[in-house]
C-alpha positions as CSV (number, residue, x, y, z in Angstrom):
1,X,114.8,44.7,155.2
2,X,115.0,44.8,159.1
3,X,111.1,46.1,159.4
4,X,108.0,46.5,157.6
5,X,108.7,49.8,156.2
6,X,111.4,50.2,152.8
7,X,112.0,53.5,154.4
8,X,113.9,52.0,156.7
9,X,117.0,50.8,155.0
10,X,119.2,48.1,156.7
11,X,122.7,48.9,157.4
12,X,125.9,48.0,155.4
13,X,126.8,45.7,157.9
14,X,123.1,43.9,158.3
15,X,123.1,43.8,154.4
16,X,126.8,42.0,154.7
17,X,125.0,39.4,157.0
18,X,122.1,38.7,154.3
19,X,124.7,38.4,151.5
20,X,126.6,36.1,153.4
21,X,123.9,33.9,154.2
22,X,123.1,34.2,149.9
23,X,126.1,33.0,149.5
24,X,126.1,30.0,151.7
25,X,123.1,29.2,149.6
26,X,125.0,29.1,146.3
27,X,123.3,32.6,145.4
28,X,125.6,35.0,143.7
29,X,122.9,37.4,141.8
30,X,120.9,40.3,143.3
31,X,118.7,41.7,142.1
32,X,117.5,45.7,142.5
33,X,114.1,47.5,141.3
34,X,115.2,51.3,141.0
35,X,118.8,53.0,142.0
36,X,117.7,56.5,143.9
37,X,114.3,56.1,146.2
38,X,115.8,54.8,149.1
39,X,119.8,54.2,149.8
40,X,119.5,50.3,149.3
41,X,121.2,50.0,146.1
42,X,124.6,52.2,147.1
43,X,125.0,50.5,150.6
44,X,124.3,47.0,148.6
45,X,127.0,47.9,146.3
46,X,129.5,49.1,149.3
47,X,128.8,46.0,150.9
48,X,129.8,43.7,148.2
49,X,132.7,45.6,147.8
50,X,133.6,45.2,151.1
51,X,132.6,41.9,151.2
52,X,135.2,41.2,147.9
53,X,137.6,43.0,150.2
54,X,137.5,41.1,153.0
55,X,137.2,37.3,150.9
56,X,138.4,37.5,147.1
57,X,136.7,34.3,146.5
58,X,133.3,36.0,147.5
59,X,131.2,36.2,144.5
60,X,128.0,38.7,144.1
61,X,127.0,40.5,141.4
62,X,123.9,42.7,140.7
63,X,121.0,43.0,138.2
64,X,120.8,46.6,138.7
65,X,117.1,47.9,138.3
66,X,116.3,51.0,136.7
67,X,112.4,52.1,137.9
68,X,110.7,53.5,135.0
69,X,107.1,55.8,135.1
70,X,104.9,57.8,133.1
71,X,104.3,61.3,133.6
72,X,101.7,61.4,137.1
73,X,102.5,58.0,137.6
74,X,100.9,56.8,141.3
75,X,98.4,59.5,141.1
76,X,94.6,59.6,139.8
77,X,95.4,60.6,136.5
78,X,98.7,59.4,135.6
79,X,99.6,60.0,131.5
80,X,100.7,56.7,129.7
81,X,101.5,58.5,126.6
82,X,104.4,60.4,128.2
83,X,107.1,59.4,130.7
84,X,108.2,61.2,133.7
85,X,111.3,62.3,132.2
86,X,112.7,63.8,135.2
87,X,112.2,61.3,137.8
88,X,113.5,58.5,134.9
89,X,116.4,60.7,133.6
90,X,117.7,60.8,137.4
91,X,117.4,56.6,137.6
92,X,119.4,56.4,134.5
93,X,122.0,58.8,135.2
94,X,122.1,57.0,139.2
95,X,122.6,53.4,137.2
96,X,125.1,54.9,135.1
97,X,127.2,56.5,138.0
98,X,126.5,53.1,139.9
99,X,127.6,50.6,136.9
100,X,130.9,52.8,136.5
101,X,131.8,53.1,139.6
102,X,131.0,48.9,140.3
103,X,132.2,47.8,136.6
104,X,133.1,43.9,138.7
105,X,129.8,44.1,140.6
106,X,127.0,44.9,137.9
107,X,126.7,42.7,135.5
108,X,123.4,43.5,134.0
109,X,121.4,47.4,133.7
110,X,117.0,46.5,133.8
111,X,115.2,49.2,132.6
112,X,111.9,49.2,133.9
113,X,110.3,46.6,135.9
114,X,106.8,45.4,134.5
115,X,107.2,48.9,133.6
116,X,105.5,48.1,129.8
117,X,102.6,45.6,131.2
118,X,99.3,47.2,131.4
119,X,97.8,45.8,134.6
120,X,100.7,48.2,136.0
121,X,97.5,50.8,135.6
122,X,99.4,53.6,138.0
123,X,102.6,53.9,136.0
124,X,103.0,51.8,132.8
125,X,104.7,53.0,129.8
126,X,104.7,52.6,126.5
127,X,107.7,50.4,125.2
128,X,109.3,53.2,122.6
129,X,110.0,55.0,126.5
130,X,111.6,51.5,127.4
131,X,113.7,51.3,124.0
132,X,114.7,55.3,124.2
133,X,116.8,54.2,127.6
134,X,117.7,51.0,126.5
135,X,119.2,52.4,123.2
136,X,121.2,55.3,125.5
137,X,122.5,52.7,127.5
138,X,124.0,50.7,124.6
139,X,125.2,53.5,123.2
140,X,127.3,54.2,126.2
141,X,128.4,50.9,126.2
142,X,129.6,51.6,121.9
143,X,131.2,54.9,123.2
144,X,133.2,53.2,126.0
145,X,131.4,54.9,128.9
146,X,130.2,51.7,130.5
147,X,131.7,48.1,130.7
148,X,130.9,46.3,127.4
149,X,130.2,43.2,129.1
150,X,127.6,44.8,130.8
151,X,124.4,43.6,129.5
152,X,121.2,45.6,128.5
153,X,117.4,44.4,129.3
154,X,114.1,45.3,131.0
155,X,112.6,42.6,133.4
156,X,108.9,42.9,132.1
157,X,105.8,41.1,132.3
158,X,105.5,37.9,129.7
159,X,102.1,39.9,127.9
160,X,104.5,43.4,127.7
161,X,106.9,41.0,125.4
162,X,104.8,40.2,123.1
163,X,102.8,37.5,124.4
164,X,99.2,39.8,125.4
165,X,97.2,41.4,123.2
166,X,97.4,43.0,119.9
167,X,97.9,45.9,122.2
168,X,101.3,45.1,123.0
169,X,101.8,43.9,119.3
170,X,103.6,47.5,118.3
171,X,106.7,48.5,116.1
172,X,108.1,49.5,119.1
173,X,108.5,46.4,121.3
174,X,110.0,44.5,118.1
175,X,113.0,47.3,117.9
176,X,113.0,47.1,121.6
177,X,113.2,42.9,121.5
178,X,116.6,43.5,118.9
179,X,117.9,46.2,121.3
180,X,118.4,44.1,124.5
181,X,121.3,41.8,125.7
182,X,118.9,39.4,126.7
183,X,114.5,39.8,128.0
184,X,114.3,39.4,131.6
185,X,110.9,37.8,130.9
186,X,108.0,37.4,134.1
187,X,105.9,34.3,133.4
């Protein structure tokens, strides 16, 4: 970002310039928090590309976020029993377009981002919501729709993955823990 405000997204070019200076640094993984809010994520992507274009020894590749919410999330009463399956439905599709259309780029598809964790009191969900998307994304991968090197996760909170309460101790999480690639854990 150029400014104070995510509104404000930076340029393809200005994002070429950060990922430049990542790569002097020996970084070659970004990663995103949702695919649709603001236009980050599709200029990021066009800049690697043109980026690989321009060097073929360049090397970036992207942990593409997928931002996840319950039903009224970020209002006074949001509903943690159901998602917001439009808003969510329109970041899966947006990470599905985006990982087919950058097979070389994105690596790895998060779904959610401490989306599971409690504390996230304005939009947590529960983690069957987490496993529903994470199940339709390895089934695309099983049907040949997306790259089947691409892996599967959700980058949550260490207490959503088991490691809080009993009330994270549900059936759920445990099918969701055998349905991932790999758990993007925060600690």
């Amino acid at each position: 970002y150029r400014t104070n405000s995510r509104s404000v997204v930076a340029t393809v070019e200005e994002i070429k310039e950060d990922l430049r200076i990542l790569s002097a640094l020996g970084f070659e993984l970004i990663r995103t928090y949702n695919t649709q809010q603001f236009d980050e994520v599709r200029r990021l992507l066009i800049a690697i590309d043109e980026l690989k274009q321009e060097d073929p020894n360049f090397s970036m590749y992207v942990m593409l976020g997928v931002w996840i919410d319950c039903e009224g999330a970020f209002t006074d009463a949001p509903d943690h029993t159901v998602e917001d399956v439009e808003a969510n439905g329109r970041e899966i599709a947006a990470a599905v377009a985006f990982a087919q259309a950058y097979p070389e780029t994105i690596k790895i598809i998060a779904v959610g981002n401490e989306a599971m964790v409690h504390w996230a009191a304005t939009y947590f969900v529960r983690p069957g919501v987490i496993l529903k998307w994470v199940n339709y994304l390895q089934n695309l991968k099983k049907e040949g729709k997306l790259a089947e090197n691409l892996w599967i996760t959700s980058s949550d909170n260490f207490a959503s993955w088991g490691g809080g309460g009993d009330e994270y101790h549900v059936e759920d999480l445990n099918k969701l823990i055998k349905a991932v690639d790999f758990i993007s854990m925060h600690t």
